[in-house]
C-alpha positions as CSV (number, residue, x, y, z in Angstrom):
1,X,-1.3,17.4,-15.2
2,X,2.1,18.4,-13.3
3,X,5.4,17.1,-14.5
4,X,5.4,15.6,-11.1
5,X,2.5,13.4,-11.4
6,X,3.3,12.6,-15.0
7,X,7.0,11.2,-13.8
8,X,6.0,9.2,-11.3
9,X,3.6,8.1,-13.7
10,X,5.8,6.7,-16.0
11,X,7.9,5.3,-13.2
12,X,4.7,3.5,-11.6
13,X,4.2,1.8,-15.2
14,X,7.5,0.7,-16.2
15,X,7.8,-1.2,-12.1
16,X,4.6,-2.5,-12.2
17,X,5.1,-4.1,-15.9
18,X,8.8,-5.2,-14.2
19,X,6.7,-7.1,-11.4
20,X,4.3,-8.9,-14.0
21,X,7.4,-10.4,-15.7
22,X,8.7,-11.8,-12.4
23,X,5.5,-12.4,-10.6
24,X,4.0,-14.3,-13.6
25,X,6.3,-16.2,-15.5
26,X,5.0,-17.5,-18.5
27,X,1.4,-15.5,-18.1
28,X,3.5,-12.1,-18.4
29,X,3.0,-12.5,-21.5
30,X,-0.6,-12.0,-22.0
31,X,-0.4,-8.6,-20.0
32,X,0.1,-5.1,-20.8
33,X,0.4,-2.2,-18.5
34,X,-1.4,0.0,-21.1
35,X,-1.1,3.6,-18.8
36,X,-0.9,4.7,-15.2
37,X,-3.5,7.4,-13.8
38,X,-2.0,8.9,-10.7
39,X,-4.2,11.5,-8.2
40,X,-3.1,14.7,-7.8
41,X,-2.3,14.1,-4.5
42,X,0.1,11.1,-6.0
43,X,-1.8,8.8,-2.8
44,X,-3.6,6.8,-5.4
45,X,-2.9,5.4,-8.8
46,X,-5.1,3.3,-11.5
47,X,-2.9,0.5,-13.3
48,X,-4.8,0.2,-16.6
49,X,-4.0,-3.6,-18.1
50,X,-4.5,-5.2,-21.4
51,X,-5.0,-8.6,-20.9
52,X,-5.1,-11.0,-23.8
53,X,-7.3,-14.4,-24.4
54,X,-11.1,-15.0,-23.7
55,X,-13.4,-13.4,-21.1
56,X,-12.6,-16.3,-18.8
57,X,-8.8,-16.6,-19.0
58,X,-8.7,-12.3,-18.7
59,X,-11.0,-12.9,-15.3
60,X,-8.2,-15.9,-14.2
61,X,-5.6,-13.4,-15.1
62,X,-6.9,-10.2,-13.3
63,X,-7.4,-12.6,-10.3
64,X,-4.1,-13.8,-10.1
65,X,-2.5,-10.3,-10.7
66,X,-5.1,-9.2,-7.3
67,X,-3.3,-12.3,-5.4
68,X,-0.4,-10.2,-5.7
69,X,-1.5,-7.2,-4.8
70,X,0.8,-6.8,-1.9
71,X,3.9,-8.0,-4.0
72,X,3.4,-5.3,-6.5
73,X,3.0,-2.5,-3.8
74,X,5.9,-4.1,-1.7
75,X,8.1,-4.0,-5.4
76,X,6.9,-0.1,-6.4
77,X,7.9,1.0,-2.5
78,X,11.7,-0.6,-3.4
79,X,11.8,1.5,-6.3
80,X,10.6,5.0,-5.1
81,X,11.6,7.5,-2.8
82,X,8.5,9.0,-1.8
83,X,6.6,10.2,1.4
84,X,4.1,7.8,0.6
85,X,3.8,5.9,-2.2
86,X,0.9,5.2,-4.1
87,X,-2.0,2.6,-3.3
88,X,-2.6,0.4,-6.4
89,X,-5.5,-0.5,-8.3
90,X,-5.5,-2.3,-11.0
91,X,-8.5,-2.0,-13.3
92,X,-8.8,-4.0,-17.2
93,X,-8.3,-1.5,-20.3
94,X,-10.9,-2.6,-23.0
95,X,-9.7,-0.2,-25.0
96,X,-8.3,-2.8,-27.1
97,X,-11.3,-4.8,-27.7
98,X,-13.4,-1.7,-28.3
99,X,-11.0,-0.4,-31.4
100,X,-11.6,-4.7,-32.9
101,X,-15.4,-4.3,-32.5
102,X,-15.5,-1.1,-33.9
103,X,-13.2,-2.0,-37.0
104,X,-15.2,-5.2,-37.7
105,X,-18.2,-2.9,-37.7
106,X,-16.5,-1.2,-40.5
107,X,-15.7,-3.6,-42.5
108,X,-19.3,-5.1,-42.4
109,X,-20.5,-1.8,-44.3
């Protein structure tokens, strides 16, 4: 990966977790903007979020973070200076969840 894609990385995570705090309040809470993955190209870029609570609060969650979509694209244009800035999508890290089952599987033995 270039230094390039690796900055604006970094930049694309830290104003996307800016936006969840001020987009949704309270719920800001129960997300995580775990890592960015940005194309080579720096056209496209995966937004990898933790999201805490039950399978059915998570899917409220993700919805409500798609609803504003737009505002999160309209908040990482304000902060860059690019040609073209990246097209968002945000997909849910189960990384998280994977390390708990795995560890209670361990602990079973």
């Amino acid at each position: 990966m270039s230094q390039r894609v690796a900055k604006v990385e970094s930049l694309i995570q830290q104003a996307v977790a800016t936006a969840v705090t001020e987009f949704l309040g309270p719920d800001a809470a129960r997300v995580t903007v775990t890592r960015v993955d940005a194309a080579p190209d720096l056209r496209n870029a995966t937004v990898w979020l933790g999201l805490l609570g039950d399978e059915s609060q998570q899917d409220a969650l993700m919805a409500t973070l798609q609803r504003y979509h737009g505002d999160f694209q309209s908040a990482l244009a304000g902060r860059m200076v690019m040609k073209f800035v990246p097209r968002l999508h945000f997909k849910r890290d189960t990384g998280g969840a994977y390390a708990a089952e795995i560890d209670r599987l361990l602990k079973d033995l």
